[in-house]
GUMIGU-224546 format. One record per residue: residue number from 1; x, y, z of N, C-alpha, C in turn. Coordinates in nm, 2 decimals. Layout:
BEGIN
+-------+--------+--------+--------+--------+--------+--------+--------+--------+--------+
! setor !    n.u !    n.v !    n.w !   ca.u !   ca.v !   ca.w !    c.u !    c.v !    c.w !
+-------+--------+--------+--------+--------+--------+--------+--------+--------+--------+
!   NUM !      X !      Y !      Z !      X !      Y !      Z !      X !      Y !      Z !
...
+-------+--------+--------+--------+--------+--------+--------+--------+--------+--------+
// end
This chain:
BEGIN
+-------+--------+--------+--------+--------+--------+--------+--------+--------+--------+
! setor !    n.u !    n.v !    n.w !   ca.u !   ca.v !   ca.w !    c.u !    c.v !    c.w !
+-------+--------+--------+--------+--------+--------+--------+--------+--------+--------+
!     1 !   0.08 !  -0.12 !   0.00 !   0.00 !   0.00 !   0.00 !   0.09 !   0.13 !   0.00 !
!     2 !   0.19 !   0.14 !   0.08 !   0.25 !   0.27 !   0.11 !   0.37 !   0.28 !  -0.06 !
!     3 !   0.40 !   0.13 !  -0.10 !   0.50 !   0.18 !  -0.25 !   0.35 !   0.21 !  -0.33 !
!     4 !   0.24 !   0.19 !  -0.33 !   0.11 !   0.24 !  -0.46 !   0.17 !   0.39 !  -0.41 !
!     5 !   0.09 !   0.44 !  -0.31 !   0.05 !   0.57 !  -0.27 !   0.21 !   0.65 !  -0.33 !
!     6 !   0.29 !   0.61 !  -0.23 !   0.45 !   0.69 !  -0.35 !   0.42 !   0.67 !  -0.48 !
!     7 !   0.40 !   0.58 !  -0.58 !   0.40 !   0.56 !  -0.71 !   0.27 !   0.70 !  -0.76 !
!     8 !   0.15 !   0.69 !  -0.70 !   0.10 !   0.81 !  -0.75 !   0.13 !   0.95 !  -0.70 !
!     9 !   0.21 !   0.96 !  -0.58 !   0.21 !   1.09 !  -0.53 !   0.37 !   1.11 !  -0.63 !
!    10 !   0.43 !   1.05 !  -0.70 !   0.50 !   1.06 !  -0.81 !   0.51 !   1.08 !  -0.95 !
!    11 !   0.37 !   1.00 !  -0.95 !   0.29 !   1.06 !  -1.11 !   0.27 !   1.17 !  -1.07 !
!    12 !   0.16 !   1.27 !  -1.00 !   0.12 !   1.36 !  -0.95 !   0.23 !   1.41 !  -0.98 !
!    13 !   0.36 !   1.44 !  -0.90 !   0.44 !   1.49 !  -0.91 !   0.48 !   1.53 !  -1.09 !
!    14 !   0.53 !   1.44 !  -1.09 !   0.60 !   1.45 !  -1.24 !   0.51 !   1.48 !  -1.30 !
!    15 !   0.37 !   1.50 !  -1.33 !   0.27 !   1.55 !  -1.42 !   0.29 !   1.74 !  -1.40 !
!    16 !   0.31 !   1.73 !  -1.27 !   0.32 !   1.90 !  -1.26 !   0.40 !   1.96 !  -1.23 !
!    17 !   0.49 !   1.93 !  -1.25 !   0.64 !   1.98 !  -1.21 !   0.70 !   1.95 !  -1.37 !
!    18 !   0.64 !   1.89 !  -1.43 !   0.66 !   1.86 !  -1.62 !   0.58 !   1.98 !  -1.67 !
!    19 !   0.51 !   2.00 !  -1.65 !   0.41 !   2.16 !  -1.67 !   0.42 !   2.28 !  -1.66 !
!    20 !   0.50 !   2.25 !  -1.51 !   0.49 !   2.39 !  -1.46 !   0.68 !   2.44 !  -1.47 !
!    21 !   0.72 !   2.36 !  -1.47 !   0.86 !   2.40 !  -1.51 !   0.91 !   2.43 !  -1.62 !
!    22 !   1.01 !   2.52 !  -1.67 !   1.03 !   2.59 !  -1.81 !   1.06 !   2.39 !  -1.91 !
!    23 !   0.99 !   2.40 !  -2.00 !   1.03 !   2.32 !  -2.06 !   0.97 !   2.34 !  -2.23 !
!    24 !   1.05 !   2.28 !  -2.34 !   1.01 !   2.33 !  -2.43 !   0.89 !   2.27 !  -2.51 !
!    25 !   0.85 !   2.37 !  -2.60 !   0.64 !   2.40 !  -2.62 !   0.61 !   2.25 !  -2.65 !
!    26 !   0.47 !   2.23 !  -2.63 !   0.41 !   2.09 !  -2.65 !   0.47 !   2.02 !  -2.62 !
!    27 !   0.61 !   2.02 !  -2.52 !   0.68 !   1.83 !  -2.45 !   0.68 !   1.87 !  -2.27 !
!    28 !   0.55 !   1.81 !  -2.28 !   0.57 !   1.76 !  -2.13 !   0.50 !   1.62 !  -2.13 !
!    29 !   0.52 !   1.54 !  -1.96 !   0.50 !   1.38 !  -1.92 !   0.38 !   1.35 !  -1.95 !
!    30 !   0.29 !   1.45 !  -1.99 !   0.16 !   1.42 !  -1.93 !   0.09 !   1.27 !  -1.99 !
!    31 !   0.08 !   1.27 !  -2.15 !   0.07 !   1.13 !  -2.19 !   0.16 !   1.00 !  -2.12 !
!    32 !   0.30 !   1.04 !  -2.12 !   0.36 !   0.90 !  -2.09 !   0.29 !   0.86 !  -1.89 !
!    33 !   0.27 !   0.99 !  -1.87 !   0.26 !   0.93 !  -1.72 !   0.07 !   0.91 !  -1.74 !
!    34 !   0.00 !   0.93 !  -1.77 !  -0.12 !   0.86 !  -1.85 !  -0.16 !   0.71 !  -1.85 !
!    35 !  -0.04 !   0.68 !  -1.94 !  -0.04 !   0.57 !  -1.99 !   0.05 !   0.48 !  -1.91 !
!    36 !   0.13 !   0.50 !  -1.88 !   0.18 !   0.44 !  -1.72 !   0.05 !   0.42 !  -1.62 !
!    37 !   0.02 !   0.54 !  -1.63 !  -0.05 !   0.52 !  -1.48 !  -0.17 !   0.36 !  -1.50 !
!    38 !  -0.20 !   0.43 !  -1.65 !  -0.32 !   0.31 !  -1.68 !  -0.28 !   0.15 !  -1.68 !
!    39 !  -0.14 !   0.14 !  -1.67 !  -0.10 !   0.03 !  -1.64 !  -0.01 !   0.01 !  -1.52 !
!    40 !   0.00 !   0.06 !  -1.44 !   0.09 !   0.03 !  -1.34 !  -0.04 !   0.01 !  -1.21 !
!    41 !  -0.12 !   0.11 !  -1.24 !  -0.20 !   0.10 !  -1.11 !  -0.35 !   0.01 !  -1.20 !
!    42 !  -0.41 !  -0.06 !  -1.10 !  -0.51 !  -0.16 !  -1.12 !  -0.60 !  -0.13 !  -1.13 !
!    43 !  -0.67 !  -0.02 !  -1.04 !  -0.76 !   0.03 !  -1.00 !  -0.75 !   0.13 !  -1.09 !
!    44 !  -0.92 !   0.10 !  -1.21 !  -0.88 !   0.21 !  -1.33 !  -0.97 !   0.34 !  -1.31 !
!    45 !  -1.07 !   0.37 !  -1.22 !  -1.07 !   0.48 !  -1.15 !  -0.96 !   0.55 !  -1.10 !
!    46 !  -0.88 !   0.51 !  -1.01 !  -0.78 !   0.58 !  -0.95 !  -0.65 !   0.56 !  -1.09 !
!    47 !  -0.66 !   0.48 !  -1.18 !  -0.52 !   0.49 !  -1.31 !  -0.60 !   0.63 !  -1.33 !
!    48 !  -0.71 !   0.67 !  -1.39 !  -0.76 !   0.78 !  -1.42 !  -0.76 !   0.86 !  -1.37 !
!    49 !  -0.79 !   0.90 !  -1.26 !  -0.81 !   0.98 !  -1.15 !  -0.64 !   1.06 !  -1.14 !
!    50 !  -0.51 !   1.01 !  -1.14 !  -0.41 !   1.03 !  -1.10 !  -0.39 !   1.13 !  -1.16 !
!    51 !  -0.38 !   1.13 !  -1.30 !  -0.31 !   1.24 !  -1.40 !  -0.42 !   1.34 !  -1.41 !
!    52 !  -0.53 !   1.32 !  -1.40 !  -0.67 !   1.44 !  -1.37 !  -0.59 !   1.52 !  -1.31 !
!    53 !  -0.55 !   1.47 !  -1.15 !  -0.51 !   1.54 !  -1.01 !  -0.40 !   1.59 !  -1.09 !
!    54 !  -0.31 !   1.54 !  -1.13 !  -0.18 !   1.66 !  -1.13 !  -0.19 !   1.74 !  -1.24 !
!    55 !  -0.26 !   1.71 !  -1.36 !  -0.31 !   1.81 !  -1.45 !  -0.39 !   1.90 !  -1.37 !
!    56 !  -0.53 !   1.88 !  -1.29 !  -0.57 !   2.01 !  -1.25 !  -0.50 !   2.10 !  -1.15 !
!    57 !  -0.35 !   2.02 !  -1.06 !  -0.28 !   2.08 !  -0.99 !  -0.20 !   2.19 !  -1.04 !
!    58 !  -0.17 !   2.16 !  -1.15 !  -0.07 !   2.23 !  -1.23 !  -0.12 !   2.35 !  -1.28 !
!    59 !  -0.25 !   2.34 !  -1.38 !  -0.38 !   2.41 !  -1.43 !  -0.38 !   2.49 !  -1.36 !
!    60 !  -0.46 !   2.47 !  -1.19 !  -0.44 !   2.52 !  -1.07 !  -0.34 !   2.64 !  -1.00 !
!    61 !  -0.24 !   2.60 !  -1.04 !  -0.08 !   2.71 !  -1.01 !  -0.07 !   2.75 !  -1.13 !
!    62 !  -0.09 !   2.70 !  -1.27 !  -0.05 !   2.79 !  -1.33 !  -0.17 !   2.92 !  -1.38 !
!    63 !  -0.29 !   2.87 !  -1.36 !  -0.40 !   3.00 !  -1.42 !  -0.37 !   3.09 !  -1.30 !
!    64 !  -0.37 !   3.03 !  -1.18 !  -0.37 !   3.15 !  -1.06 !  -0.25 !   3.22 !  -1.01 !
!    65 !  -0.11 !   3.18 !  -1.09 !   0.02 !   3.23 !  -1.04 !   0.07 !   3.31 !  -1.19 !
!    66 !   0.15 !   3.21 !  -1.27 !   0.17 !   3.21 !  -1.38 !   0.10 !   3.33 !  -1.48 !
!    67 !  -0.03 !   3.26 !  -1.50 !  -0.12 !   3.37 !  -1.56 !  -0.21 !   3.43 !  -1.50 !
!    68 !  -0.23 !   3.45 !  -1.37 !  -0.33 !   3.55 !  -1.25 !  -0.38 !   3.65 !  -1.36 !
!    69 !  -0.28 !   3.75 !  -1.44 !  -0.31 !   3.84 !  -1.48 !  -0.45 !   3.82 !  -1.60 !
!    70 !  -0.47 !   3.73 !  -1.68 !  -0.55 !   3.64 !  -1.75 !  -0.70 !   3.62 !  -1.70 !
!    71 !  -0.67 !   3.64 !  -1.58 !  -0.87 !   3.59 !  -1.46 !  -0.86 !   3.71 !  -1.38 !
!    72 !  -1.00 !   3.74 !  -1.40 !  -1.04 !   3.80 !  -1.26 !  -1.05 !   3.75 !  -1.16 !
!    73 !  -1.06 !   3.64 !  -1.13 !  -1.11 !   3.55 !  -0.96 !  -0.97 !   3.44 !  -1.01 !
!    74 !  -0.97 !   3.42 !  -0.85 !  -0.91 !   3.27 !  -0.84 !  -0.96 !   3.21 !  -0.89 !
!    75 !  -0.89 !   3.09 !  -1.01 !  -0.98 !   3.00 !  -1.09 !  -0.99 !   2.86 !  -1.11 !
!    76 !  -1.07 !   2.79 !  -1.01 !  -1.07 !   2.63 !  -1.01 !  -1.08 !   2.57 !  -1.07 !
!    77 !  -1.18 !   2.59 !  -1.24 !  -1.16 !   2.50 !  -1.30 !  -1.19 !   2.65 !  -1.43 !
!    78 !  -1.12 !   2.60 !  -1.57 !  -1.17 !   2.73 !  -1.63 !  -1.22 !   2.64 !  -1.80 !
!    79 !  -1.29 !   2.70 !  -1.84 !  -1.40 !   2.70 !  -1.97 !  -1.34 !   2.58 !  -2.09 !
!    80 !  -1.20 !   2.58 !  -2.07 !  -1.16 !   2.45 !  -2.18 !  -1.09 !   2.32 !  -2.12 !
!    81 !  -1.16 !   2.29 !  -1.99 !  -1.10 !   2.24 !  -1.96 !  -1.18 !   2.08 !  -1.97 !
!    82 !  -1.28 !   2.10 !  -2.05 !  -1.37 !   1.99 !  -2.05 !  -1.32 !   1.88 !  -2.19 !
!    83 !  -1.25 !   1.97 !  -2.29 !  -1.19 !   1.94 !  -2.37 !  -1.05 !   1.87 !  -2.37 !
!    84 !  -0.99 !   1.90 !  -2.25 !  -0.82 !   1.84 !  -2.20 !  -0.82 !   1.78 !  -2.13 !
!    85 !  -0.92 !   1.72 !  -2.03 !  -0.93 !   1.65 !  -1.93 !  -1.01 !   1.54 !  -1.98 !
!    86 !  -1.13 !   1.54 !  -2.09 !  -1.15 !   1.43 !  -2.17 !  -1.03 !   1.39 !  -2.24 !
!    87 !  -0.99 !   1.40 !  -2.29 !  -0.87 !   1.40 !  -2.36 !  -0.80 !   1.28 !  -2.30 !
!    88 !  -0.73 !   1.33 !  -2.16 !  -0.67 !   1.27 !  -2.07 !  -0.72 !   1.13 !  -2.05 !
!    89 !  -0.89 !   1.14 !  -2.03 !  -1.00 !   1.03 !  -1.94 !  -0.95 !   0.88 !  -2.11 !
!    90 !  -1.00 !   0.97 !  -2.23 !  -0.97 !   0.86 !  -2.32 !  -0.85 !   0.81 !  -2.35 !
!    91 !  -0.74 !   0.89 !  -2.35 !  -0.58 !   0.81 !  -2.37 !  -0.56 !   0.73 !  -2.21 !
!    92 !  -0.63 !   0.72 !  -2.12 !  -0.65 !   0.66 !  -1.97 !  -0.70 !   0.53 !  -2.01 !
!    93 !  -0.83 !   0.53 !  -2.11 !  -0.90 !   0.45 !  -2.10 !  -0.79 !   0.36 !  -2.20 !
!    94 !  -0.81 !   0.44 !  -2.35 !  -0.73 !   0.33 !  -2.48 !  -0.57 !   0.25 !  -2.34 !
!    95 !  -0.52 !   0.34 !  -2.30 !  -0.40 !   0.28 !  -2.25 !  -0.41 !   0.15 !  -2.16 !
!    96 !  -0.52 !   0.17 !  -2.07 !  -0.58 !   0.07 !  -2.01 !  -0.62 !  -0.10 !  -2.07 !
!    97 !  -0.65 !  -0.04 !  -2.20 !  -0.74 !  -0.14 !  -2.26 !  -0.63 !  -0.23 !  -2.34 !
!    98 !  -0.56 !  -0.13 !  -2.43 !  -0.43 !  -0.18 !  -2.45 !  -0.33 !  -0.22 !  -2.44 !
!    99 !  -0.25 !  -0.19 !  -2.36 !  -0.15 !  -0.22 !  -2.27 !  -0.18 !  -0.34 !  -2.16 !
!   100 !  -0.21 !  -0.42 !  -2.17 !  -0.22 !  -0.58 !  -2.10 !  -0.10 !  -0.64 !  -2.12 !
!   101 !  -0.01 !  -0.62 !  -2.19 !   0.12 !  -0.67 !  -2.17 !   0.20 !  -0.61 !  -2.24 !
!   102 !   0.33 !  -0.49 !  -2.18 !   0.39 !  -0.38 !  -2.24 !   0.51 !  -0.48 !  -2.37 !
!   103 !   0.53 !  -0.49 !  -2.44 !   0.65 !  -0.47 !  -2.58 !   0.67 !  -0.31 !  -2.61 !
!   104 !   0.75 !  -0.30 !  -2.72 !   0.80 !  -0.19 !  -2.77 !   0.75 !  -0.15 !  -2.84 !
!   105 !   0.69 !  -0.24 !  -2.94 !   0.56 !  -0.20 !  -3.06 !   0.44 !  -0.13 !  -2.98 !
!   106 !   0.36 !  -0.16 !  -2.85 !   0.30 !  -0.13 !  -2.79 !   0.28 !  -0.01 !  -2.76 !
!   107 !   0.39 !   0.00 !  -2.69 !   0.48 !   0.14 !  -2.61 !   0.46 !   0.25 !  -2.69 !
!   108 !   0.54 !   0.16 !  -2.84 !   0.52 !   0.32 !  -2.96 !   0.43 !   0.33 !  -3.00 !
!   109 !   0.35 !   0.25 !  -3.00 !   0.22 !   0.26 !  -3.05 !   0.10 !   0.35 !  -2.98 !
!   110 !   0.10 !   0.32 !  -2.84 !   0.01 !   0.37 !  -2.80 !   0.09 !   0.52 !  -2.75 !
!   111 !   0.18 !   0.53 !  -2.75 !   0.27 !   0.66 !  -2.72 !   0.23 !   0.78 !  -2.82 !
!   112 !   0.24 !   0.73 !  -2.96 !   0.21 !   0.83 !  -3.06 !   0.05 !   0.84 !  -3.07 !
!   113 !  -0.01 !   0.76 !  -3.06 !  -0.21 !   0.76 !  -3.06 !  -0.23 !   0.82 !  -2.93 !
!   114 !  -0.14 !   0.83 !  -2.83 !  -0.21 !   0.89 !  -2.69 !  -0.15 !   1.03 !  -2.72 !
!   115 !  -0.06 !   1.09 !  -2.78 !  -0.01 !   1.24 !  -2.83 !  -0.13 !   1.26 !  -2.90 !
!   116 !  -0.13 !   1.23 !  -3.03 !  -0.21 !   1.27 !  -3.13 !  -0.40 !   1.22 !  -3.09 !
!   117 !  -0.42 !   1.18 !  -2.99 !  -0.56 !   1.19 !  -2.92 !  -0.54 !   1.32 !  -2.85 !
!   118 !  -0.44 !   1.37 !  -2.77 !  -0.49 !   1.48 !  -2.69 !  -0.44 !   1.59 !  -2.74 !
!   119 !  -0.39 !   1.60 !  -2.84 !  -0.35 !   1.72 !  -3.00 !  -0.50 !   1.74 !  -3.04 !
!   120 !  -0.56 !   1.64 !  -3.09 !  -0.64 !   1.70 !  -3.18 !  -0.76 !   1.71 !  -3.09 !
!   121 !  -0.83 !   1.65 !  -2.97 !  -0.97 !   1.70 !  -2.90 !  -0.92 !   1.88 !  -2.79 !
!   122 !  -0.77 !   1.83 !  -2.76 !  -0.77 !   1.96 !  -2.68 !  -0.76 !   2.07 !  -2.77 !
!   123 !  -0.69 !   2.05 !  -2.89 !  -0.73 !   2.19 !  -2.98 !  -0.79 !   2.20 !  -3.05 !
!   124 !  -0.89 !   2.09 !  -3.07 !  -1.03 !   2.14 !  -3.11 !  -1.11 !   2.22 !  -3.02 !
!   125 !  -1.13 !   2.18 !  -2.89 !  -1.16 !   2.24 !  -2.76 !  -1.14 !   2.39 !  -2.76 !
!   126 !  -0.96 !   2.47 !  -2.82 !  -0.96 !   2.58 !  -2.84 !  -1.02 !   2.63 !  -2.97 !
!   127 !  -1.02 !   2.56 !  -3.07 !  -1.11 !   2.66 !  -3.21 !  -1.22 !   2.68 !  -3.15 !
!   128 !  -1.31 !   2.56 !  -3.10 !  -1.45 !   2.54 !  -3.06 !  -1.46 !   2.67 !  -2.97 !
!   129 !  -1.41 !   2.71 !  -2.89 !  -1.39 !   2.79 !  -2.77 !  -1.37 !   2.93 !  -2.79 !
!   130 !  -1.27 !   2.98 !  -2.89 !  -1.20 !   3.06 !  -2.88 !  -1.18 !   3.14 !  -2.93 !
!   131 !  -1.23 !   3.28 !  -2.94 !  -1.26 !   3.39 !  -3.08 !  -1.14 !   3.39 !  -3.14 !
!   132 !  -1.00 !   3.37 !  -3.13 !  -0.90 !   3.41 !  -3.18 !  -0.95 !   3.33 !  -3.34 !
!   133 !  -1.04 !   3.23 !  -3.35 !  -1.04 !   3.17 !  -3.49 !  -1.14 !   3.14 !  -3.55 !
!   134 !  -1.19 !   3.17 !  -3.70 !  -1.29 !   3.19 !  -3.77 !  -1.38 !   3.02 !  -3.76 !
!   135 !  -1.47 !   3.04 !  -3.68 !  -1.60 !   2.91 !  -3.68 !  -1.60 !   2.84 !  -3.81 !
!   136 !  -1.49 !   2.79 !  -3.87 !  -1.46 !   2.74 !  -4.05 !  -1.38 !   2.64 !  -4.02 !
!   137 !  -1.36 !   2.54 !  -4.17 !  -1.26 !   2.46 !  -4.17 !  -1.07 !   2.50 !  -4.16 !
!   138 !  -1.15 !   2.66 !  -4.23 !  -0.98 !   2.72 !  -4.26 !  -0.95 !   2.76 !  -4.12 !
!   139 !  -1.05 !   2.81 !  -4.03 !  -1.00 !   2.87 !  -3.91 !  -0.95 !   2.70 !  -3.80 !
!   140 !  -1.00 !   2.64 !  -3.83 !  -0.98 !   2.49 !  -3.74 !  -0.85 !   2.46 !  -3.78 !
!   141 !  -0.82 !   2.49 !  -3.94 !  -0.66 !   2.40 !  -3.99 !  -0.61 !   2.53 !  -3.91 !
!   142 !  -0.61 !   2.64 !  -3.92 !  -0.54 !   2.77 !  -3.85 !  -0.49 !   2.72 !  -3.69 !
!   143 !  -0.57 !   2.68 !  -3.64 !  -0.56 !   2.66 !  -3.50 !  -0.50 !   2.53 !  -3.50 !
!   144 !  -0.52 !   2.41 !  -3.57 !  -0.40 !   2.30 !  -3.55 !  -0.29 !   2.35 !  -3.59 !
!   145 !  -0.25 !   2.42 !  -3.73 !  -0.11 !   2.45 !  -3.75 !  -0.05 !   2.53 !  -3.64 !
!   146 !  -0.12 !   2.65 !  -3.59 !  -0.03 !   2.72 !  -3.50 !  -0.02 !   2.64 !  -3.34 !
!   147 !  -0.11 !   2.53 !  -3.33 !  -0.08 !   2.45 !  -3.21 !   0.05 !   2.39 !  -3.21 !
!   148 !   0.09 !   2.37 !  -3.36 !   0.23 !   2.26 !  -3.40 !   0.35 !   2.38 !  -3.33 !
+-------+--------+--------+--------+--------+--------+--------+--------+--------+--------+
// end
């Protein structure tokens, strides 16, 4: 019981300390520790539940420190976040389902399908959301390319 509880107060960790620390655009843990989590821990509520926690932790410090200037109020949960945290719930699930016995084919496999799952719903999340981009196909390709 006490090496589980370290194992997730570790994901936790590493999910937001990969976030919140200067690191370069679009590479942080958050898929690999995801997809870890969905196999290391048994319990697929709590495999799920883990990376939620340190993603909203991080979310958390960073909308209220980082970008304070951005919100008026302290902000618990904010407007896209329904779109990134689904995101998260389905590369939890695919990883879960898939991963029953790790190889290297596997690993890359679900490594590049758990990126490019939470690429394309989380920045859809921002076209969908976000005046910066015209309600069109051109404004959607607009919003993937400048995500890259």
């Amino acid at each position: 019981m006490k090496k589980k509880l370290l194992l997730i107060i570790l994901f936790i960790a590493v999910i937001f300390f990969g976030r919140v620390l200067p690191h370069p655009y679009n590479f942080t843990p958050l898929i690999a520790v995801t997809l870890l989590s969905s196999y290391a821990i048994s319990n697929r509520i709590l495999a799920l539940l883990v990376p939620l926690i340190g993603f909203w932790l991080s979310d958390l410090f960073m909308n209220n420190i980082i970008y304070a200037g951005y919100y008026y109020n302290f902000t618990i949960f904010n407007s896209g976040m329904i779109w990134t945290y689904g995101a998260i719930v389905l590369v939890g699930l695919m990883g879960s389902s898939f991963i029953k016995k790790i190889s290297s084919g596997k690993v890359v496999l679900a490594s590049l399908s758990g990126s490019t799952i939470f690429y394309i719903i989380s920045n859809f999340g921002v076209w969908a959301l976000s005046p910066m981009y015209a309600k069109s196909v051109a404004g959607l390709i607009q919003c993937y390319s400048l995500a890259l």
